[in-house]
C-alpha positions as CSV (number, residue, x, y, z in Angstrom):
1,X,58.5,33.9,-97.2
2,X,61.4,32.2,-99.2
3,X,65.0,33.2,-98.3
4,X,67.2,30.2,-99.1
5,X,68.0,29.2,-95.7
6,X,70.2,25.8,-94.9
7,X,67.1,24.6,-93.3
8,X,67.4,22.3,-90.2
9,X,67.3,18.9,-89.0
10,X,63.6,18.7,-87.1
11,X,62.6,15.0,-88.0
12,X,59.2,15.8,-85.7
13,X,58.7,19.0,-86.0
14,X,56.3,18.5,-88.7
15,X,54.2,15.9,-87.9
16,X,54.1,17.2,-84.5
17,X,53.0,20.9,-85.9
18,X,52.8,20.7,-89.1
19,X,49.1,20.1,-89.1
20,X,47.6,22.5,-86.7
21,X,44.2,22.8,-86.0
22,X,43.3,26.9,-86.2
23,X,41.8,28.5,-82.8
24,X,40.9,32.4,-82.4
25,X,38.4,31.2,-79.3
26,X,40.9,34.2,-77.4
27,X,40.4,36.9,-80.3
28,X,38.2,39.3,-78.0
29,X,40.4,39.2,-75.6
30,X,43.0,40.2,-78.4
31,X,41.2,42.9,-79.6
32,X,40.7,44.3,-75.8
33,X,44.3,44.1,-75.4
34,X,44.9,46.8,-78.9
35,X,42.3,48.8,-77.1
36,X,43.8,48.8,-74.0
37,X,47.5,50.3,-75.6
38,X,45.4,52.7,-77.5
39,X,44.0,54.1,-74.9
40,X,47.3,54.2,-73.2
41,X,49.1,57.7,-72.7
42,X,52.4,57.3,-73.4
43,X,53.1,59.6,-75.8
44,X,57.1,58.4,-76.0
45,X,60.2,60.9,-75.4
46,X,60.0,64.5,-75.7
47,X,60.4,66.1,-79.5
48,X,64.3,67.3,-79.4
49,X,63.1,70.9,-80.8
50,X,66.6,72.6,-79.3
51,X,68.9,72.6,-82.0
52,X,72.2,73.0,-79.9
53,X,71.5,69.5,-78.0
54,X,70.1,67.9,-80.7
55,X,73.1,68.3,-82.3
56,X,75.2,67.0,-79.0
57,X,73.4,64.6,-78.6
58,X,73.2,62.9,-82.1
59,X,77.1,63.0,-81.9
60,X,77.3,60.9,-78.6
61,X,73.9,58.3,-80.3
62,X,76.3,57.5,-83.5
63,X,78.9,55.9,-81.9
64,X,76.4,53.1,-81.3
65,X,74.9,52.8,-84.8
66,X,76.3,50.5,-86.8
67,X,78.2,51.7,-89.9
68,X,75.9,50.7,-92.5
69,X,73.3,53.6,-90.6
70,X,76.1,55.7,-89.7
71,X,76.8,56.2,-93.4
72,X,73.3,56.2,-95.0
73,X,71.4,57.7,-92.2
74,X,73.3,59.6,-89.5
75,X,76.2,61.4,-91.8
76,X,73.6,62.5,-94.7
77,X,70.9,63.5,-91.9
78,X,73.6,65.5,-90.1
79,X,74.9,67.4,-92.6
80,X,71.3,68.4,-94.1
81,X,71.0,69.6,-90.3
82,X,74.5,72.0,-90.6
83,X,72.9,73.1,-94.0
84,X,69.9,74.1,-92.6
85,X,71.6,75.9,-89.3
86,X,69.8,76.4,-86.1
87,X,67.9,79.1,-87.8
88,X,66.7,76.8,-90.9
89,X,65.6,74.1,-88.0
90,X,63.8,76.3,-85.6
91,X,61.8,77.6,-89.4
92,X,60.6,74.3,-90.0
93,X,59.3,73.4,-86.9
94,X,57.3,77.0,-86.8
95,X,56.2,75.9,-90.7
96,X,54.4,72.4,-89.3
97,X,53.5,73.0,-86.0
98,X,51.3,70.2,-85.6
99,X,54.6,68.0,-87.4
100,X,52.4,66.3,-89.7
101,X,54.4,67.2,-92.8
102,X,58.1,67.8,-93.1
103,X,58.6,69.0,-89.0
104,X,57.2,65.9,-88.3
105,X,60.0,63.8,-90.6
106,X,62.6,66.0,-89.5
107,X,62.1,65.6,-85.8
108,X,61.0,61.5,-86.5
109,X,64.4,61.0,-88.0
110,X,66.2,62.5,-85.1
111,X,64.3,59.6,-82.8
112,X,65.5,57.1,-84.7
113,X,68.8,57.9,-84.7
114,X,68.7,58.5,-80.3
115,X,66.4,56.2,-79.8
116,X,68.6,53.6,-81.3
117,X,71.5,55.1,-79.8
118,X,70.9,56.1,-76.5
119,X,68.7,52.8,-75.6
120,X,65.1,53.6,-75.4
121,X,63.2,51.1,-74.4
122,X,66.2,49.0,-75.6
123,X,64.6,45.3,-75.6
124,X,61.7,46.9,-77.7
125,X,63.3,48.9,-79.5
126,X,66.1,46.1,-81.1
127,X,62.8,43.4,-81.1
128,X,61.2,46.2,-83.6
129,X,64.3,46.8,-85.5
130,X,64.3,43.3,-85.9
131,X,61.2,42.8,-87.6
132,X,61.4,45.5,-90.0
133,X,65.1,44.3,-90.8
134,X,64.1,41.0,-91.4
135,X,60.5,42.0,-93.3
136,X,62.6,44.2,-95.8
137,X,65.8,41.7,-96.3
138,X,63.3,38.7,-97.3
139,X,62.0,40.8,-99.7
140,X,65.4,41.8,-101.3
141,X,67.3,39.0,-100.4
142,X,64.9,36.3,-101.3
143,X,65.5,33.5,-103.6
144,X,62.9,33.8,-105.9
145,X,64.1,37.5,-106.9
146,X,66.6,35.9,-109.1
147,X,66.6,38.8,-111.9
148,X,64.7,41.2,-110.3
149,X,66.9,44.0,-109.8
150,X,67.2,45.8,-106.0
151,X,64.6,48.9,-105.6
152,X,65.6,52.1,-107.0
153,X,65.6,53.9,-103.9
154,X,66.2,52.3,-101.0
155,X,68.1,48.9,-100.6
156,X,69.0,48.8,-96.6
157,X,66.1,48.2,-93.9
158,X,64.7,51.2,-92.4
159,X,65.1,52.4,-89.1
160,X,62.4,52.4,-86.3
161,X,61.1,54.5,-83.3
162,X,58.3,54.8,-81.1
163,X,56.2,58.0,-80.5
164,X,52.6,60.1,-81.9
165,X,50.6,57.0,-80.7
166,X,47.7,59.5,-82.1
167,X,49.0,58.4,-85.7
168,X,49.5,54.7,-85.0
169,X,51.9,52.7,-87.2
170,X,52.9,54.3,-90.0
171,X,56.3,54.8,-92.0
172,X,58.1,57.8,-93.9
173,X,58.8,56.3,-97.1
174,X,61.9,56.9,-99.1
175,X,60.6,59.3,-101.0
176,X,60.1,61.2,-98.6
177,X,63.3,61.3,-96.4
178,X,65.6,61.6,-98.9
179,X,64.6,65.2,-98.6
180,X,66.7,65.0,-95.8
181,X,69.1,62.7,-97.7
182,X,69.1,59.8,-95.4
183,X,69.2,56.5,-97.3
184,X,65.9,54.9,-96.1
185,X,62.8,54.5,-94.2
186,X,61.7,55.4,-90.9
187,X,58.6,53.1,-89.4
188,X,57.1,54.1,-86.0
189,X,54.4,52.2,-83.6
190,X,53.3,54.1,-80.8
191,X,55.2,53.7,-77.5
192,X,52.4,51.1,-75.6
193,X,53.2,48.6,-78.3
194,X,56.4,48.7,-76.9
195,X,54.6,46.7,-73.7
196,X,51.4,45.4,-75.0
197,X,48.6,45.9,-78.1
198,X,50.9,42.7,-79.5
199,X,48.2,42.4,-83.0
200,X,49.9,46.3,-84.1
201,X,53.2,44.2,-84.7
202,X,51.7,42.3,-87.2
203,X,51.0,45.4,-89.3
204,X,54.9,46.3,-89.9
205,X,54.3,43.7,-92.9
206,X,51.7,46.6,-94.1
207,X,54.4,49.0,-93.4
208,X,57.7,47.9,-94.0
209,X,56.8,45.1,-96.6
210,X,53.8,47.2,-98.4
211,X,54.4,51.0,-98.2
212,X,58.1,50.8,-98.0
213,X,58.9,48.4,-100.5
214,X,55.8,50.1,-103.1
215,X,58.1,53.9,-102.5
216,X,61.2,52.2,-103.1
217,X,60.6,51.1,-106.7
218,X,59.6,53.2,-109.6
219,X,56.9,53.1,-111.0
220,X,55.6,49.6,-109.0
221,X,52.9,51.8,-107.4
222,X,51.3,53.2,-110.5
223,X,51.6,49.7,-112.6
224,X,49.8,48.2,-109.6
225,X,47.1,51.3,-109.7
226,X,46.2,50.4,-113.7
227,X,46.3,46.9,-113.1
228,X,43.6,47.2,-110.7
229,X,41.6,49.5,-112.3
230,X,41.9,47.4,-116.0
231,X,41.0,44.0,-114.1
232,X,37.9,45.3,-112.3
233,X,36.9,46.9,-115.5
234,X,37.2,44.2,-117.6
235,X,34.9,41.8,-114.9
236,X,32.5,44.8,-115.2
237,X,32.4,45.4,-111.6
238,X,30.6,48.8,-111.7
239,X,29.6,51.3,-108.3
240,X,32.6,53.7,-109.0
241,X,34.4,50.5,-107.8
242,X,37.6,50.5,-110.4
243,X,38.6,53.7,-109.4
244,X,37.7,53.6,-105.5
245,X,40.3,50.8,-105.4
246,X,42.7,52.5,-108.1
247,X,42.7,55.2,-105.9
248,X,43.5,53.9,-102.6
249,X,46.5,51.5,-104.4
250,X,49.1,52.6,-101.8
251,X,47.3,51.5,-98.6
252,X,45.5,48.5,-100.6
253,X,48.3,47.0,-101.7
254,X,50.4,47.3,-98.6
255,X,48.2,45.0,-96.9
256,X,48.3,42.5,-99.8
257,X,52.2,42.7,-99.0
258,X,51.9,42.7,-95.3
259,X,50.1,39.0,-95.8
260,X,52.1,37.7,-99.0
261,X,55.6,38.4,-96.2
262,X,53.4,37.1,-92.7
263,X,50.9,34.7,-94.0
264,X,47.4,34.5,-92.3
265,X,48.8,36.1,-88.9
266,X,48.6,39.5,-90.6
267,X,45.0,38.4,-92.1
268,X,43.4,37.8,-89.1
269,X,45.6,40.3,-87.3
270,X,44.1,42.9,-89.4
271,X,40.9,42.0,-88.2
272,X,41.6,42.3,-84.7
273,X,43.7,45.8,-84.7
274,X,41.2,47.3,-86.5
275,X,38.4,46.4,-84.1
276,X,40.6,47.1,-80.9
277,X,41.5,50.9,-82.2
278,X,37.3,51.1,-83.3
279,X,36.8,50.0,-79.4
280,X,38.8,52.6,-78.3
281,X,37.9,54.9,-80.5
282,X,33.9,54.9,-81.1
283,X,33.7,52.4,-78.6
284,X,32.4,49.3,-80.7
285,X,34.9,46.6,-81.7
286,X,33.5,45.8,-85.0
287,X,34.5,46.6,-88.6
288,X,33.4,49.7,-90.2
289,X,31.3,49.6,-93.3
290,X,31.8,53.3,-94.3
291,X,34.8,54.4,-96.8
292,X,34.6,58.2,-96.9
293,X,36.1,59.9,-100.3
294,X,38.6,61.5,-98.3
295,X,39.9,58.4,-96.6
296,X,42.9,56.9,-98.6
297,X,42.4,53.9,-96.9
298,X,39.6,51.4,-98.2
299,X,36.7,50.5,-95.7
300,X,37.7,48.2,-92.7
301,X,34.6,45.8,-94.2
302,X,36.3,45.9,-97.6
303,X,39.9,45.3,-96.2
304,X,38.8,42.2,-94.3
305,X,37.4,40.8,-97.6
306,X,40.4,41.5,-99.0
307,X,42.6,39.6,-96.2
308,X,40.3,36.9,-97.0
309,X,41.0,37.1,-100.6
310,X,44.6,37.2,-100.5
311,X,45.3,34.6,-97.9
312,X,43.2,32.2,-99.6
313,X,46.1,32.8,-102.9
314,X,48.9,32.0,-100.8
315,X,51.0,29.0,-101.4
316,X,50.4,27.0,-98.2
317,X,48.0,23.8,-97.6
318,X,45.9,26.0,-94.8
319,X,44.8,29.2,-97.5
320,X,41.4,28.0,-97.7
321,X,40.6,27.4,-94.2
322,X,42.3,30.5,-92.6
323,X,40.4,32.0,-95.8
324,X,37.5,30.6,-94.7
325,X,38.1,32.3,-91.0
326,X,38.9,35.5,-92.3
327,X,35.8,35.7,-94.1
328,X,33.3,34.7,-91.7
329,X,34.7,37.0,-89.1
330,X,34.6,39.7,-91.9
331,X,30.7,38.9,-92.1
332,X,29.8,39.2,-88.3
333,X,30.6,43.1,-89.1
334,X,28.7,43.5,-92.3
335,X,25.7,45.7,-92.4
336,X,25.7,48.3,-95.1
337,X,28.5,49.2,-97.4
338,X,28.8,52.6,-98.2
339,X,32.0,53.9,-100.4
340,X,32.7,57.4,-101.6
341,X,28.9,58.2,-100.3
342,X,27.2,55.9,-102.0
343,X,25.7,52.4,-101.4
344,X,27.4,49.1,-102.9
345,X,26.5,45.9,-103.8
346,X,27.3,43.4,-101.3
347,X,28.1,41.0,-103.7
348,X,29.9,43.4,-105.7
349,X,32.2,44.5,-103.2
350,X,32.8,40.9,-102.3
351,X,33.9,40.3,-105.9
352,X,36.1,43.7,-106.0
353,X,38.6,41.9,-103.3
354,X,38.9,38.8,-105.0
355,X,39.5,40.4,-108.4
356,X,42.1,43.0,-106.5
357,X,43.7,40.2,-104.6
358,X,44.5,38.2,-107.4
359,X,45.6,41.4,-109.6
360,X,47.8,43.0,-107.0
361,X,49.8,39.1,-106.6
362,X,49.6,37.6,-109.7
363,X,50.2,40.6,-112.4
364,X,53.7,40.6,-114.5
365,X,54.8,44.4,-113.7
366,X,57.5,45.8,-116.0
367,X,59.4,47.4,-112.6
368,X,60.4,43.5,-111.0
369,X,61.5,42.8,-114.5
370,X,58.2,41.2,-115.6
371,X,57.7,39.2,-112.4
372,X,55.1,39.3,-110.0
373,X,54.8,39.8,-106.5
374,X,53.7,36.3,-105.0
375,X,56.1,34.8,-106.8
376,X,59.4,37.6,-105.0
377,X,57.4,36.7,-101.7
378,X,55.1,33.9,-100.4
379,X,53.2,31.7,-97.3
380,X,54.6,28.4,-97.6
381,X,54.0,24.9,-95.7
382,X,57.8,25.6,-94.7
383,X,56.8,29.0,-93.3
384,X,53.4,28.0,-91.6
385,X,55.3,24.4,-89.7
386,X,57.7,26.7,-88.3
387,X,55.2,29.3,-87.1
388,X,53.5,25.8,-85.4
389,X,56.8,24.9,-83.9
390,X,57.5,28.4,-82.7
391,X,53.9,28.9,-81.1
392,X,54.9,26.0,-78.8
393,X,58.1,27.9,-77.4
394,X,55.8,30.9,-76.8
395,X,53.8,29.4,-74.0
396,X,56.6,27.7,-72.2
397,X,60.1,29.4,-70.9
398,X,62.1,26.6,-72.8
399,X,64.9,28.7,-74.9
400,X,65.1,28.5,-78.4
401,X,67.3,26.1,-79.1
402,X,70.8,27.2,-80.5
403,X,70.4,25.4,-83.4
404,X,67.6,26.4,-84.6
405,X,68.2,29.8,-84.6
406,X,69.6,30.5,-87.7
407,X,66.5,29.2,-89.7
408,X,63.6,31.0,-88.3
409,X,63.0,34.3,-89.1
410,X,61.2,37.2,-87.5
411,X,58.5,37.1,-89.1
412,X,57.6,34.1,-88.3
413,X,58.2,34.6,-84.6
414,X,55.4,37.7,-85.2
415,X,53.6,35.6,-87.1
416,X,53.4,32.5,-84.3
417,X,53.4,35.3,-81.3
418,X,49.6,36.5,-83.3
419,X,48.9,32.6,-83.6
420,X,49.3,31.5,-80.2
421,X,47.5,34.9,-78.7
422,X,44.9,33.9,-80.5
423,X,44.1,30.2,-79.0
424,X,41.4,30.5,-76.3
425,X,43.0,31.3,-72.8
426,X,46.2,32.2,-73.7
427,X,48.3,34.4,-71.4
428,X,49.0,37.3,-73.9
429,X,51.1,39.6,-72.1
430,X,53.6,36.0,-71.4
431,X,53.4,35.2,-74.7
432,X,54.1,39.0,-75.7
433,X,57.1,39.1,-73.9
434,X,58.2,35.9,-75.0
435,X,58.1,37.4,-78.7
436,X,60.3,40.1,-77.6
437,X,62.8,37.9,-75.9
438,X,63.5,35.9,-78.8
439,X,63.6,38.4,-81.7
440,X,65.7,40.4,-79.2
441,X,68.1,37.7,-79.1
442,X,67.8,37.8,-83.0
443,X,68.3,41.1,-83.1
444,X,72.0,40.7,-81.2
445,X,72.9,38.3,-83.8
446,X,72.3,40.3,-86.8
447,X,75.2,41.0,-88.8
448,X,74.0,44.3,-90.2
449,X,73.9,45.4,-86.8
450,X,77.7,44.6,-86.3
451,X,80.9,46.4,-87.1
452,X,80.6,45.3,-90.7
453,X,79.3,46.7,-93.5
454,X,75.7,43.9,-93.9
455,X,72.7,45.1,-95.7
456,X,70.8,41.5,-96.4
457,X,71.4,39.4,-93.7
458,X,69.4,37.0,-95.1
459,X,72.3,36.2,-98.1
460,X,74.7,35.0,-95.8
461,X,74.0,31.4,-95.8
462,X,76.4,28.9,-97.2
463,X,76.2,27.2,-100.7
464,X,75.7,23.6,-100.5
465,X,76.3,20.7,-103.5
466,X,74.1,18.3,-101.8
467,X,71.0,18.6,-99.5
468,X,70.0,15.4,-97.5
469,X,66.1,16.8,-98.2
470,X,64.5,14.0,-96.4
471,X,66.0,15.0,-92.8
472,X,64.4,18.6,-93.3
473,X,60.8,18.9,-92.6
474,X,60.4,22.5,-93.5
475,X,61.8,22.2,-97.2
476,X,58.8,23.1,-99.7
């Protein structure tokens, strides 16, 4: 992360937790925990499928947007709705019964609006908004995007709602619900992450900070995709492996993303989630070694050699050892890898994620105005002290001091809420609640969510001639 913040005066903050020493002695007990919400049965509020009081009842929710939605989500999503008429709605729902297409984005925009509106699971719901805000503002609003011109699609954060906890996270990108005409996004996580499975939050930095951030610039997605395939070619990795990878860009590099905006958390958080939804699902938490051709994701065994890969890039002093950490939990899952239906290398596959790692962060792409990706958004020592420091107000009931508030970002409380969950015996569901305490306080802060007109929250910061460096610990 890197958004320009006036940065504050913590003389021992890093030499009291600047230096951490890394503990994931309580990741079973993590992954039970995302087994445990998957398994859950909330499915989240009933589908509003009656045209008549849908219509009511989005009137009454917009009062309490604020008007940055109001204008880019509610009014354009409204009048598609007049367009379409009561008969035009009741069609598309008959059209995608199962609402896994255009039903399904229809009736998912809807939720977002009420949900927001009407207060559903309000603490939650303004803790999730929260994240995804602040995820997609440090992309746009960061420092080091100096030239880089906004996305050509989407520049506000998107919206969020809970619900189909059979599809786990996921987002409709913006190209997609501008068939509807709204202005951006909509990211859901299944309603039991609104109350536990804390490791799902750290895959809104796949979501928000990969998928929705890859749809919102043209062409970024396909310069990535021939990138990847080039490099691997050029190193000669064989095994179908360049165009596997090429293949499954989307998915690939949204995790790269998720861990260049939340650092090892969402590394090591991979890890876990993917075990905890395996437990639930076949009923072994371990790493899957398979990657059918129809699966645009890449295998779970290939992904966590890729978390390893890409945290051990980042710009803080810790890469190498949470690298390290990454990669030797990745190995207690290996067995046989076995892509597209046939067998790989081990060591090839190995050296497919370091070569797709490096590719996906380091290559000069024509559509950031020949930057690169780790240099718009990064891990630094600044980011990981005040994870530290934040990880130590997660397992008390001190506040967060006043001062502080304006520095620290959510993504790092995410990031430190994954940290501290993971130390051996830590109380998870205190320290989940915690998280959701503090990023709703955040959340009621936020100027875009006032009655002004605020899309990057994380440009209003004051301009200063002089910086007294040595009183702030976090400056890089």
């Amino acid at each position: 992360m890197n958004k320009n913040p006036l940065l504050p005066k913590l003389h021992s903050i890093t030499e009291e937790f600047g230096t951490t020493l890394a503990d994931i002695g309580n990741l079973s007990k993590c992954i039970e925990d995302v087994k445990n919400a998957a398994l859950d049965s909330d499915t989240g509020p009933e589908d509003p499928e009656n045209f008549k009081e849908l219509r009511d009842r989005l009137e009454k929710a917009n009062r309490k947007l604020p008007p940055l939605y109001r204008e880019a989500v509610f009014n354009p999503y409204v009048k598609c709705l007049n367009e379409l008429g009561e008969e035009g709605f009741n069609k598309i729902l008959l059209m995608d019964r199962m609402k896994t297409g255009l039903a399904g984005m229809m009736i998912d925009i809807a939720h977002a609006i009420l949900q927001n509106g009407e207060g559903y699971c309000e603490w939650a719901t303004d803790a999730f908004q929260e994240v995804v805000s602040d995820i997609y503002d440090g992309f746009l609003s960061s420092e080091n995007r100096t030239g880089v011109k906004p996305p050509d699609k989407c520049v506000i954060p998107p919206l969020v709602k809970w619900g189909n906890p059979n599809f786990g996270p996921y987002t409709w990108p913006i190209d997609a619900t501008t068939t509807f005409e709204i202005q951006t996004s909509i990211v859901n996580l299944p309603p039991a992450n609104a109350k536990g499975g804390l490791l799902a939050w750290a895959t809104l930095g796949h979501e928000t900070g990969g998928h929705d951030i890859l749809h919102a610039d043209t062409g970024l997605t396909a310069q990535l995709q021939e990138s990847v395939r080039s490099a691997l070619k050029e190193k000669n990795i064989g095994h179908g492996l360049p165009e596997y990878w090429s293949a499954r860009i989307d998915e690939t590099a949204s995790d790269i993303l998720g861990i260049l905006n939340m650092g090892p958390a969402a590394g090591i958080g991979l890890i876990g989630y993917f075990r905890g939804l395996n437990y639930a699902y076949i009923g072994k938490p371990v790493l899957r070694n398979n990657g059918p051709e129809s699966d645009l994701h890449p295998a779970d065994i290939l992904r966590g050699y890729l978390a390893a890969s890409a945290v051990g890039l980042l710009n803080f002093s810790g890469a190498d050892n949470w690298a390290k950490i990454i990669e030797d939990e990745t190995n207690k899952d290996l067995s046989e890898i076995n892509i597209a239906g046939k067998k790989i290398n081990i060591e090839d596959a190995r050296e497919s994620t370091k070569i797709v790692a490096s590719t996906i962060m380091h290559t000069t792409l024509q559509s950031l105005e020949n930057h690169n990706l780790a240099q718009i958004q990064n891990w630094y020592d600044q980011d990981e002290n005040i994870t530290n420091y934040l990880r130590s107000l997660l397992i008390t009931d001190n506040p967060l001091p006043i001062d502080y508030k304006q520095n620290i970002y959510a993504t790092h409380v995410v990031a430190a809420a994954v940290m501290a969950a993971l130390v051996k015996d830590a109380d998870i569901p205190s320290i989940f609640k915690r998280m959701q305490a503090i990023l709703k306080t955040m959340h009621d802060g936020n100027p875009s969510w006032g009655p002004l007109y605020v899309q990057y929250s994380g440009n209003i910061v004051p301009c200063v001639v002089y910086s007294r460096s040595i009183e702030y610990p976090f400056t890089e």
